[in-house]
C-alpha positions in Angstrom: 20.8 -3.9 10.2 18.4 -6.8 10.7 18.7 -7.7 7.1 18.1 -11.4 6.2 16.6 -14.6 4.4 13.0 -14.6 4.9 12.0 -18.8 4.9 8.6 -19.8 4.5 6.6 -21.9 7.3 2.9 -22.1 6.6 0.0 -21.4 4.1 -2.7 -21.1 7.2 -4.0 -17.8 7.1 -3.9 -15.8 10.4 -7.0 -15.3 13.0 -5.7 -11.7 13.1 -2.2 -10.0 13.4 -0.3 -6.7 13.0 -1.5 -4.9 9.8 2.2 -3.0 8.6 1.0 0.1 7.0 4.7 1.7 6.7 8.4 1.0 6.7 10.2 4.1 8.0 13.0 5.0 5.7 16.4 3.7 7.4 15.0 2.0 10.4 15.5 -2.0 10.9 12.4 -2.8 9.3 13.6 -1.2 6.5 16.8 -3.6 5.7 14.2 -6.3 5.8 11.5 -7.9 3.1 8.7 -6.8 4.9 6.1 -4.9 2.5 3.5 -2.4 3.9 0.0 -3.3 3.4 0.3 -7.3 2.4 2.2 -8.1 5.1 0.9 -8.9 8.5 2.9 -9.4 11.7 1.6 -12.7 13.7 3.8 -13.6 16.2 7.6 -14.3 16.3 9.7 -18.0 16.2 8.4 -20.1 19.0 5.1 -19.0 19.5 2.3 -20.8 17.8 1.1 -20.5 14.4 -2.3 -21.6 15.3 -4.9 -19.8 13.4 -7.4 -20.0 16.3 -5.0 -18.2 18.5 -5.2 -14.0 17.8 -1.6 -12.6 18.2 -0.7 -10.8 21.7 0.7 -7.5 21.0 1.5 -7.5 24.6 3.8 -10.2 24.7 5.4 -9.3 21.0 6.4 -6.0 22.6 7.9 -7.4 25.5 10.1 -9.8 23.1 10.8 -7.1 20.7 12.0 -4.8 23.7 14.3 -8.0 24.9 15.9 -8.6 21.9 17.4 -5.1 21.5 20.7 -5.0 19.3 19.7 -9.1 18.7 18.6 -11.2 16.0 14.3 -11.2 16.5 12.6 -13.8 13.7 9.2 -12.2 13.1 6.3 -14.7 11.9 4.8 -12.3 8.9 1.9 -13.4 6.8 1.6 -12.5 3.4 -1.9 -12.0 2.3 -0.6 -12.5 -1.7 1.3 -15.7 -1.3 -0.7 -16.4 1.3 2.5 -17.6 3.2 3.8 -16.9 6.8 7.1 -16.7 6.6 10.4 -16.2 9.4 11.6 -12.6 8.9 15.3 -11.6 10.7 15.2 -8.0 12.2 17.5 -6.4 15.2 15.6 -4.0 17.1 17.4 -0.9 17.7 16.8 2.7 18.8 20.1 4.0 17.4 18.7 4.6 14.2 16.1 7.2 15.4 18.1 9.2 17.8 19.5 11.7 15.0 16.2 12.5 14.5 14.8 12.6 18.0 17.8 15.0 18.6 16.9 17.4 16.0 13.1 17.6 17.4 14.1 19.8 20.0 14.3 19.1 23.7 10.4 18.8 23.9 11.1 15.3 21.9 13.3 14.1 25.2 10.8 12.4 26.7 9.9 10.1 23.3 10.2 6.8 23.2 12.2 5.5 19.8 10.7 2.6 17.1 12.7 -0.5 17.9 11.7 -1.8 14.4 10.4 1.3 12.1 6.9 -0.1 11.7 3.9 1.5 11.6 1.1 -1.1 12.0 -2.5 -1.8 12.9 -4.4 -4.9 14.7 -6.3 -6.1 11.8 -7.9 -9.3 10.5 -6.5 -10.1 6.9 -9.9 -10.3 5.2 -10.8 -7.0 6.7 -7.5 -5.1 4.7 -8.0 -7.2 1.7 -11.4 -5.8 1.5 -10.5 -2.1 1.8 -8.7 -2.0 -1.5 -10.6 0.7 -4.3 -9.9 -1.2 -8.4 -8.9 1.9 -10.9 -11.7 0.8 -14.0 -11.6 3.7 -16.0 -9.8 6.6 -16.1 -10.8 9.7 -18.1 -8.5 11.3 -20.8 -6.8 14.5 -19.8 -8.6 14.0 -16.0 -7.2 14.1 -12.9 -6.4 10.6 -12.5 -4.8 10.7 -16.3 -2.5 13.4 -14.8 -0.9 11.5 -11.9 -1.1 8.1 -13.5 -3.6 5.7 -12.7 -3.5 2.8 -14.9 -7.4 1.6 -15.6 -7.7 -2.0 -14.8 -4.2 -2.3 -13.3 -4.3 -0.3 -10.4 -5.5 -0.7 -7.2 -5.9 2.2 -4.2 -4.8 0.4 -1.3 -4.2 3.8 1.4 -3.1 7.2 2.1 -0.7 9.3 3.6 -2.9 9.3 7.0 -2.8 5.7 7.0 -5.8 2.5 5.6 -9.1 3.6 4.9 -11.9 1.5 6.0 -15.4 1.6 4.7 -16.0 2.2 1.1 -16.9 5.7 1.2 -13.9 6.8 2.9 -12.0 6.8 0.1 -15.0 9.0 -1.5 -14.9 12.1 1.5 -11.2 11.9 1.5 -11.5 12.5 -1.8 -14.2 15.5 -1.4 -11.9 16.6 1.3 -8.9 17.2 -1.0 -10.5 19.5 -3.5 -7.7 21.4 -5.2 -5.5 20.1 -2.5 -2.8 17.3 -3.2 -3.4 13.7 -2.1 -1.1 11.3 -1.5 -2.2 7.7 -2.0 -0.9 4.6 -2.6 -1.4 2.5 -5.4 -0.8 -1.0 -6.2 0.2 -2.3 -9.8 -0.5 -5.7 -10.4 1.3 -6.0 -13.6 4.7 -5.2 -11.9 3.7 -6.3 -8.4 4.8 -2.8 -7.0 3.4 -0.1 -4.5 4.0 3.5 -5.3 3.0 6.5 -4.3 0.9 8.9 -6.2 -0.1 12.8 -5.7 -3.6 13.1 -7.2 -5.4 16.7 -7.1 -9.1 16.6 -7.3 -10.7 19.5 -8.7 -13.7 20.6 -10.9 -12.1 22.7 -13.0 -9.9 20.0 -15.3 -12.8 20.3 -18.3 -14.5 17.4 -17.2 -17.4 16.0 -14.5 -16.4 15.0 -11.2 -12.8 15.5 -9.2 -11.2 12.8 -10.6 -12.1 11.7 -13.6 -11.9 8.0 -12.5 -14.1 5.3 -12.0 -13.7 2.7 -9.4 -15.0 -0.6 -8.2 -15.1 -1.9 -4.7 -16.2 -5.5 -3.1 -15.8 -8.7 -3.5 -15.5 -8.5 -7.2 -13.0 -6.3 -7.2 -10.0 -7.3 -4.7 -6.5 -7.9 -5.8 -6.1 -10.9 -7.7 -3.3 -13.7 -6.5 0.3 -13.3 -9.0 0.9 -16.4 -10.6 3.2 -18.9 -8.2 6.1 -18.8 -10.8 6.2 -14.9 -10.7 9.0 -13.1 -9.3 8.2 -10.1 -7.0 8.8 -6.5 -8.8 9.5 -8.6 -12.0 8.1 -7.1 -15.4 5.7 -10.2 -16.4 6.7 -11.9 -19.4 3.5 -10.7 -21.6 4.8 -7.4 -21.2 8.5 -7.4 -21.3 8.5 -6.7 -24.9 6.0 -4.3 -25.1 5.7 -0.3 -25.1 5.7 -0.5 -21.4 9.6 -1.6 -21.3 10.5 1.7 -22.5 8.2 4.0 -21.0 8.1 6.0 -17.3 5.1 4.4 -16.1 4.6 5.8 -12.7 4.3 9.0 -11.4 6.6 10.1 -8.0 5.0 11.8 -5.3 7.5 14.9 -5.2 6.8 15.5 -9.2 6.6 19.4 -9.6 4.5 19.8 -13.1 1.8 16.9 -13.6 1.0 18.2 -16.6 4.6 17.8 -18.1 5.0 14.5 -16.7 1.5 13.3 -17.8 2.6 13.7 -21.1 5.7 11.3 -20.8 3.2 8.8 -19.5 2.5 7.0 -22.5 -0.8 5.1 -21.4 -3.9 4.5 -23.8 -6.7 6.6 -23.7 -9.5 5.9 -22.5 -12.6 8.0 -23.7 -15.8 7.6 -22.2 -19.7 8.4 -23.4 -20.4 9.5 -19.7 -17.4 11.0 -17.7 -17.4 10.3 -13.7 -15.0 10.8 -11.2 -16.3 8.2 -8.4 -17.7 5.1 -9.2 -19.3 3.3 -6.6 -21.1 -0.4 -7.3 -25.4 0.2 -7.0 -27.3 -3.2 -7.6 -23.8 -4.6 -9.1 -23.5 -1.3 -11.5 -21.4 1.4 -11.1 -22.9 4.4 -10.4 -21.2 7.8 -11.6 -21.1 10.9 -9.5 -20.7 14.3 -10.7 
């Protein structure tokens, strides 16, 4: 449903467009290539691409709610390839009415997603900033527990949606004491998002709730994939390596962290001074208990 060949059009990056935080599971957007969090929505075939002109979320509604059961082209940005591309998609409510009719009669009243998005008016630089770079990741911490891959990994959200300022990510984090937290992670050596359940505590033998130092700013934002890589591929440095054979990522709905930790098969990383939250003083990370 709404599946197709994306084709690229332009490398002009956006004056602002439709952030897409989530692809619901099954809708139209889902059929698609459309990737949560480096893909912005700008405007649809036949509208300018002009990147002096913001897109009007107005007037992509109106289209998206005329093309119902037909063939929309989307213009989506990509802020990796840096590319705004044509994306097919058929709106449609029939995939949500199961669900709508399971909710109850209260849910009569709501309005079904024509395209499964979940999105955000955002400017690209603003989302490519907001991204938290795993450093260093403490052995038999947290962070070692669910995953994280030190220099690898990037934070790029949560369950509730993007995070903002850099200490957002910190209080969420203080929020979630011996609570699980789902975030999503970016690898950059297989070009994939997953999601990860990390459970910040005090009590894992170690300072601080995670176990994990990171690094935000300027410095630390996702670098661009080489032009001859392939999306999801294993790169080529790699493909013979330890990493071939090994369960690298953690699933969200894993029962026993401990267990699957110890399939992980990542190096160790030992530090003189453990942290949990590293957060860049003066161009230093700082390291808070």
């Amino acid at each position: 449903m709404g599946a197709g060949q994306s084709t690229s059009q332009t490398q002009t990056q956006p004056n602002g467009g439709l952030h897409v935080l989530r692809v619901t599971p099954s809708s139209p957007a889902s059929y698609s290539d459309i990737e949560p969090f480096f893909d912005f929505v700008v405007g649809f075939e036949g509208n300018s691409l002009s990147s002096d002109k913001a897109i009007d979320v107005s007037e992509l509604e109106r289209i998206v709610e005329s093309h119902e059961n037909r063939v929309l082209n989307l213009l989506v940005w990509n802020s990796k390839s840096q590319l705004t591309r044509v994306v097919p998609i058929t709106p449609s409510r029939a995939w949500s009415q199961q669900h709508i009719r399971h909710d109850g009669p209260e849910s009569d009243n709501l309005q079904p997603s024509l395209l499964g998005l979940s999105m955000r008016l955002c400017h690209p630089n603003n989302a490519a900033e907001s991204v938290w770079h795993v450093l260093d990741v403490i052995e038999d911490s947290p962070a070692e527990s669910a995953g994280l891959v030190p220099m690898g990994d990037w934070i790029l959200g949560w369950s509730g949606g993007a995070l903002g300022a850099e200490n957002d990510f910190y209080d969420l984090v203080e929020a979630h004491v011996d609570k699980p937290l789902r975030v999503y992670v970016y690898s950059y050596d297989f070009d994939t998002i997953r999601e990860v359940v990390l459970i910040p505590n005090r009590h894992w033998g170690g300072e601080g709730l995670l176990g994990c130092v990171f690094g935000f700013g300027l410095l630390h934002r996702i670098p661009p994939q080489p032009e001859n890589r392939e999306p999801g591929t294993i790169p080529a440095e790699l493909a013979e390596s330890e990493y071939e054979q090994l369960q690298l990522f953690t699933p969200a709905d894993a029962h026993n962290l401990d267990h699957h930790h110890n399939s992980q098969g990542h190096s160790r990383h030992g530090s003189p001074e453990p942290g949990h939250l590293g957060r860049p003083t003066n161009g230093r990370l700082s390291r808070h208990p």
